[in-house]
N, CA and C atoms as a LAMMPS dump frame, in Angstrom:
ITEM: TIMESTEP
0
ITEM: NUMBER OF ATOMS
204
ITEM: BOX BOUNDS ff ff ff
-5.0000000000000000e+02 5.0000000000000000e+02
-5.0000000000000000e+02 5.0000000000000000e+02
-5.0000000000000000e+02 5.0000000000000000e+02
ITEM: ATOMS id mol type element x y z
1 1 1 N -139.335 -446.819 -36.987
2 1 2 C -140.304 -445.739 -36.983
3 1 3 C -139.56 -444.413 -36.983
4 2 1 N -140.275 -443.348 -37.564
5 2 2 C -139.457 -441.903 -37.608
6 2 3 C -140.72 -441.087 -36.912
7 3 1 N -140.116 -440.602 -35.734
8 3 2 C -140.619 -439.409 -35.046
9 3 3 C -140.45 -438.177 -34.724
10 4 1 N -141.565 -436.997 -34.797
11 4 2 C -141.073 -435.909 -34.587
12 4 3 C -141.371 -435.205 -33.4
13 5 1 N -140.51 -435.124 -32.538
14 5 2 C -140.798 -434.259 -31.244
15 5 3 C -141.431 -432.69 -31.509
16 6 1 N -142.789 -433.336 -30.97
17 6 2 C -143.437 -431.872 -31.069
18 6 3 C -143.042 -430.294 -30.818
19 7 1 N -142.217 -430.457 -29.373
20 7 2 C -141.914 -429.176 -28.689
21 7 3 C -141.032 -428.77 -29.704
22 8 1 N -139.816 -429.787 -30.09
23 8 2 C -138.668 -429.174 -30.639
24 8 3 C -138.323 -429.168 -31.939
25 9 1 N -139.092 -429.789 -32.792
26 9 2 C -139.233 -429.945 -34.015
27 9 3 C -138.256 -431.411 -34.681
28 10 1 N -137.404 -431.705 -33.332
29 10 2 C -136.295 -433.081 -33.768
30 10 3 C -137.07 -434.035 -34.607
31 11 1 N -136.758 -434.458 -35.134
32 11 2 C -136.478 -435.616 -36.341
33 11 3 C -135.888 -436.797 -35.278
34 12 1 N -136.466 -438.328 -34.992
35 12 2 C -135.728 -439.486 -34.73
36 12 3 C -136.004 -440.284 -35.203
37 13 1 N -135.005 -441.615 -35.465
38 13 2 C -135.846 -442.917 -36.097
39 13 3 C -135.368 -444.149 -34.916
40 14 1 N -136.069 -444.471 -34.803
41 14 2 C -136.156 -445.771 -33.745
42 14 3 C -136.516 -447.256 -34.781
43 15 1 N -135.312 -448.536 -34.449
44 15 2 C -135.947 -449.645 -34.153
45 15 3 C -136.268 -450.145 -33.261
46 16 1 N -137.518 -450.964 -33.458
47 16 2 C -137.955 -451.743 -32.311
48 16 3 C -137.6 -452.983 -31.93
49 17 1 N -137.359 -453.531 -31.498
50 17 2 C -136.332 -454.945 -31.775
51 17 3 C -136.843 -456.12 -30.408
52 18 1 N -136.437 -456.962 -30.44
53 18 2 C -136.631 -457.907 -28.882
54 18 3 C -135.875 -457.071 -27.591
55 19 1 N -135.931 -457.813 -26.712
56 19 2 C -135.604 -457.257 -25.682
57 19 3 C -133.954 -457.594 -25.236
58 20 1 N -133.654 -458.77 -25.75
59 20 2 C -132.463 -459.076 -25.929
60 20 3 C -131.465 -458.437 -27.524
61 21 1 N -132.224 -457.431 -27.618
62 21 2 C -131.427 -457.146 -29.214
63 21 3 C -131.174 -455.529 -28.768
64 22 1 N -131.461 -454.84 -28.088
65 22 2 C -131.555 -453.617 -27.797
66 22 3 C -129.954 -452.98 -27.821
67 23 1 N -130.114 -452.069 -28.21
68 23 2 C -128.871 -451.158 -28.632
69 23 3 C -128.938 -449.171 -28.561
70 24 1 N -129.029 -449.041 -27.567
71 24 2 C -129.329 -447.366 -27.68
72 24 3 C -128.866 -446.384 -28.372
73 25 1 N -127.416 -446.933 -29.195
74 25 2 C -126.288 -446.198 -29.721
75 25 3 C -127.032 -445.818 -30.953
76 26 1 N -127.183 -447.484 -31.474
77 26 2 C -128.157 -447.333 -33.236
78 26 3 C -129.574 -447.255 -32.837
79 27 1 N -130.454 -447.048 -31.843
80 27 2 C -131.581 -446.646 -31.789
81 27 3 C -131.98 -447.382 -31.962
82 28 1 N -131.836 -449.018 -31.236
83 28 2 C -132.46 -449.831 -31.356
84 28 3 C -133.315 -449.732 -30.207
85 29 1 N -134.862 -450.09 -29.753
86 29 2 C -135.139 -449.944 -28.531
87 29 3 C -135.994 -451.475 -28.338
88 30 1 N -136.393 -451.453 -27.188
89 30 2 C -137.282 -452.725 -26.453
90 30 3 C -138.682 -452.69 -27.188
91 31 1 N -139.099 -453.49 -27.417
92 31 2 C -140.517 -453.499 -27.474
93 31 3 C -141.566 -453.294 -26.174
94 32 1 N -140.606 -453.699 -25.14
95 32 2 C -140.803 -453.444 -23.701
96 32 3 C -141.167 -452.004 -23.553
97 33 1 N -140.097 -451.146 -24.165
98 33 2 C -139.737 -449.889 -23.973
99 33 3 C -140.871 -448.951 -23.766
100 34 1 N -141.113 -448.006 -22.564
101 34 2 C -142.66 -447.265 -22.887
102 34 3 C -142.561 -446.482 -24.401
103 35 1 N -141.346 -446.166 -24.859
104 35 2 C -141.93 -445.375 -26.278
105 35 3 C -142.559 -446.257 -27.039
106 36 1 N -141.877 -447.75 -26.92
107 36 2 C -142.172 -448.741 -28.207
108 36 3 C -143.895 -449.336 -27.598
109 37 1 N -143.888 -448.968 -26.153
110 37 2 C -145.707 -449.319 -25.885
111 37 3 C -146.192 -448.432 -26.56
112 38 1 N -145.981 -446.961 -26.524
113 38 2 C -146.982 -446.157 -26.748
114 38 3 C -147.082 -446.067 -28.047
115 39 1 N -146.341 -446.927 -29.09
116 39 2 C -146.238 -446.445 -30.211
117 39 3 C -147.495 -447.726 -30.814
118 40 1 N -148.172 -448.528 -29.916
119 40 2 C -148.547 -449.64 -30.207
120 40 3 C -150.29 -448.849 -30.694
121 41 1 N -150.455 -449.423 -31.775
122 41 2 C -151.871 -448.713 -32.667
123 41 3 C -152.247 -447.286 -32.823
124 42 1 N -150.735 -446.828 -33.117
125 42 2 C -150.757 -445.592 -33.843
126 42 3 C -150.431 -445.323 -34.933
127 43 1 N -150.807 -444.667 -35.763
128 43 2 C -151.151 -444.486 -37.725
129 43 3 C -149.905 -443.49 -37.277
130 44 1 N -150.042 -442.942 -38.861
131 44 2 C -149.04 -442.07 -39.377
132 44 3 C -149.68 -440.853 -39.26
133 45 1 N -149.439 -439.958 -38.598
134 45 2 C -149.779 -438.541 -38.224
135 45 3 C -150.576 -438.186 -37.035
136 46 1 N -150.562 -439.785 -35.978
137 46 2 C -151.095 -439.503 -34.97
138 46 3 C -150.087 -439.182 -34.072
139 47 1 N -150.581 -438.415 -33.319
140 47 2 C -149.813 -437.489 -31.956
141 47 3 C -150.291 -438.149 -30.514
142 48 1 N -149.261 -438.617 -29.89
143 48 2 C -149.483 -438.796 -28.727
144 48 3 C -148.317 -438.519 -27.241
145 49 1 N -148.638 -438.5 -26.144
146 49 2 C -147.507 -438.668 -25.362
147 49 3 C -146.93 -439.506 -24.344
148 50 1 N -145.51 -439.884 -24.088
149 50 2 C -145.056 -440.497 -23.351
150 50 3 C -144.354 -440.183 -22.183
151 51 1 N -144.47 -441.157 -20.976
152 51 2 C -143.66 -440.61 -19.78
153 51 3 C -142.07 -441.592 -20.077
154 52 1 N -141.192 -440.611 -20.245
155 52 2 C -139.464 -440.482 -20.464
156 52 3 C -138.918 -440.385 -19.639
157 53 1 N -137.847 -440.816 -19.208
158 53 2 C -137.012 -440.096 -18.089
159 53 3 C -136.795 -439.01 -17.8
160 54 1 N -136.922 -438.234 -18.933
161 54 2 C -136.359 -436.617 -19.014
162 54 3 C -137.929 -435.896 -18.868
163 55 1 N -139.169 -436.763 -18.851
164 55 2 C -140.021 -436.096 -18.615
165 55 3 C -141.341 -436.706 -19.387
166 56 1 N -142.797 -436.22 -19.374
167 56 2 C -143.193 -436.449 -20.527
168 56 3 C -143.045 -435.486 -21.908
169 57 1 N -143.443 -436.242 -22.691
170 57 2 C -142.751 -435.832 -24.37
171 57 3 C -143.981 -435.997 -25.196
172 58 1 N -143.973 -435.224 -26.388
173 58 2 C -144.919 -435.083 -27.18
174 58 3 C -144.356 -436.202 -28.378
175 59 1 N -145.006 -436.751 -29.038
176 59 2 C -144.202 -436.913 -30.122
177 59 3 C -145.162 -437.171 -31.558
178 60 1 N -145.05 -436.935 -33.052
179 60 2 C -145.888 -437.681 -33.872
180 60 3 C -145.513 -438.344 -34.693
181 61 1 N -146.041 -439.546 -35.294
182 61 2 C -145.715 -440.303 -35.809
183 61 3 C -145.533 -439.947 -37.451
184 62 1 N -143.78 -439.879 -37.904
185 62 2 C -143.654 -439.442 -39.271
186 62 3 C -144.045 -440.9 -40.463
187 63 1 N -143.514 -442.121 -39.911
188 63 2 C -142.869 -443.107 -40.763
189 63 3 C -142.631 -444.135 -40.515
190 64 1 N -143.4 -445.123 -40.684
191 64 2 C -143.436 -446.73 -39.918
192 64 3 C -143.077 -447.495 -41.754
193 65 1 N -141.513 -448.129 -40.994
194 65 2 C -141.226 -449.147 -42.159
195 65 3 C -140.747 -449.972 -41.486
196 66 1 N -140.297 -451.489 -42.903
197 66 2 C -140.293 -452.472 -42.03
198 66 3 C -138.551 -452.754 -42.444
199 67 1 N -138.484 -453.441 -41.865
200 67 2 C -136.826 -453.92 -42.495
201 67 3 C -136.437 -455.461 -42.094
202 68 1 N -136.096 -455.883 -42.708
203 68 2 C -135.49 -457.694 -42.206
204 68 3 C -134.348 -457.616 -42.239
């Protein structure tokens, strides 16, 4: 998925992966993960927010692809 942090305008792309596959370096994350919950039945240009460590965060959804 590619997201854009509202406040700051950042650009990220996240995979979502198992919970045993997780990798923070390449942006692999948990499905566990609260971003990868909150990202659960959201379209492309919906805006929502999450509680982060660093806080809650705005974020919207640029780009959901798939990859094998």
């Amino acid at each position: 998925v590619e997201l854009e942090n509202i406040a700051s305008g950042e650009m990220s792309r996240y995979r979502i992966v198992g919970p045993d596959e997780t990798d923070a370096q390449r942006g692999w994350i948990s499905i566990d993960s609260p971003l990868a919950r909150a990202l659960l039945k959201k379209r492309i240009d919906d805006e929502f927010s999450v509680e982060l460590p660093g806080g809650i965060t705005q974020f919207a959804l640029v780009d959901v692809s798939y990859a094998s």
